[in-house]
N, C-alpha and C positions, 0 to 999 in steps of 0.2 A: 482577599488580599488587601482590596482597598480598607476594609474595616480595620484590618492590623496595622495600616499605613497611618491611619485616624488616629486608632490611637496611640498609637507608638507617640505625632507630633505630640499628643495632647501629653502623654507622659514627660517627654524632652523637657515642654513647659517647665511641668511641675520638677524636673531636677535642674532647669536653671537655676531656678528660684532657690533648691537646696542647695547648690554650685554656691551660690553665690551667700548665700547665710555659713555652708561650712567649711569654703576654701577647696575644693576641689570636690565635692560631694562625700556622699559616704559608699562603700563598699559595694551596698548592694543597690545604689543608683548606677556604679561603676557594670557591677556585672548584670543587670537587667538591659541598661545600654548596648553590652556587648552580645545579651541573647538576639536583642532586635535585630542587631546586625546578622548574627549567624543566622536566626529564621529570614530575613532580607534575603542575604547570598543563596539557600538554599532556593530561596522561590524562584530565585533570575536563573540558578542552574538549571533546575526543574524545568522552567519558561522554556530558555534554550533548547533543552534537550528534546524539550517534545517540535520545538517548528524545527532541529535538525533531522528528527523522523517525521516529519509530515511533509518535508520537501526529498527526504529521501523515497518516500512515498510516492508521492507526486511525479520524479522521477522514474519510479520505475513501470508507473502507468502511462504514463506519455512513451516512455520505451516501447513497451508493451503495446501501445496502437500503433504506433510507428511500424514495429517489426510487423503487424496486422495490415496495414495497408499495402508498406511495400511489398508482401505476399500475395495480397489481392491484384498487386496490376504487376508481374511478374514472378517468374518461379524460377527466374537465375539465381540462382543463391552467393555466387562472385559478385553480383551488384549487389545485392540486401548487403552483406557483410563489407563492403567497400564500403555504402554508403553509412552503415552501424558506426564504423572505425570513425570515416572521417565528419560526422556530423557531431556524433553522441559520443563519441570518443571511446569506445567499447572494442576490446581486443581479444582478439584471437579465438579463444575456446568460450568465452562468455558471450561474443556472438555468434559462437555456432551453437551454442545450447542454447540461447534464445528462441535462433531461429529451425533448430531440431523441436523446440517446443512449443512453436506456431506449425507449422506444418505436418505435427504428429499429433498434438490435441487442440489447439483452439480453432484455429479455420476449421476441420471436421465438427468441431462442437458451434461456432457459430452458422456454418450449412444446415445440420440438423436441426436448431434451433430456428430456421428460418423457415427449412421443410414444414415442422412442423404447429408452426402459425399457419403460413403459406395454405400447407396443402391437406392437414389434418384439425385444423382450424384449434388448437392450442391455446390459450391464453399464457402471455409470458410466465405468470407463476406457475402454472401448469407445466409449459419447456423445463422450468428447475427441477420441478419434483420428478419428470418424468426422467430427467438426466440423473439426479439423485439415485431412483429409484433403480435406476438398470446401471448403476454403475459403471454412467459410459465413461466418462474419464480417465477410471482408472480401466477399464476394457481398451481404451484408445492408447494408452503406455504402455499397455503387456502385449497386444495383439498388434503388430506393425500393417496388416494388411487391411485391418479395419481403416486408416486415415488415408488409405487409396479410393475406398469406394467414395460415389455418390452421393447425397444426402438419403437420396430413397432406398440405396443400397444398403446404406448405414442403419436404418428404420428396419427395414425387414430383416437383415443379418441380427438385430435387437430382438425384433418380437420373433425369430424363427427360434434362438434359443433360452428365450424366456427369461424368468427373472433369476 
């Protein structure tokens, strides 16, 4: 971008100098002018769009631990959702699928994940593949009683039905 910024000045230059020898330049100092500007505009839209998905992002990851902590030191779900509403400004059915979706897959996946360093000695890339592999995630979405058990409960309910 900054190289098309170069030369774009360096062009301008050179149709001053036409500006001024033909009276208003010629046509196609005219419309090469006006491409720099459209490729210009497009970049700064481009720009824009991407840090208004990158802070929409960012958003929804601070959410996302957010709703992770207040689950951790509590499991009233009138306060989580109180505090969702009037902090992060998040209402009604969007805080309760949040917090349906901390309580049914991530805390069970971040237990296991700890079990399994903890107490199966795992290395982090190891907990991914091992979740990959046994498709706990999606076993933690369809099966409601899986995200009641334990983390060890959760382990062996895994390897007692295999892959």
């Amino acid at each position: 971008m900054r190289e098309l910024m170069g030369y774009r000045k360096h062009v301008e230059g050179r149709f001053e100098m036409t500006n001024a020898r033909n009276e208003g330049g010629s046509t196609v100092s005219r419309i090469l002018m006006r491409s720099f500007e459209v490729v210009r505009q497009c970049g700064r839209d481009y720009i824009d769009e991407r840090e208004r998905n990158a802070a929409f992002e960012q958003y929804c990851s601070d959410v996302e631990a957010a709703v992770g902590s207040l689950a951790d030191v509590t499991n009233d779900r009138a306060v989580i959702i109180r505090v969702l509403r009037e902090y992060w400004h998040i209402e009604g059915d969007d805080a309760e699928g949040l917090l349906h979706e901390e309580m049914r897959i991530r805390a069970p996946l971040r237990r296991l994940g700890r079990f399994l360093v903890e107490k199966r000695n795992y290395l982090p890339v190891g907990v991914e593949r091992y979740l990959d592999d046994n498709r706990v995630k999606s076993r933690l979405r369809h099966e409601s009683k899986l995200s009641t058990l334990t983390a060890e409960q959760l382990y062996r309910e895994i390897e007692g039905h295999g892959r």
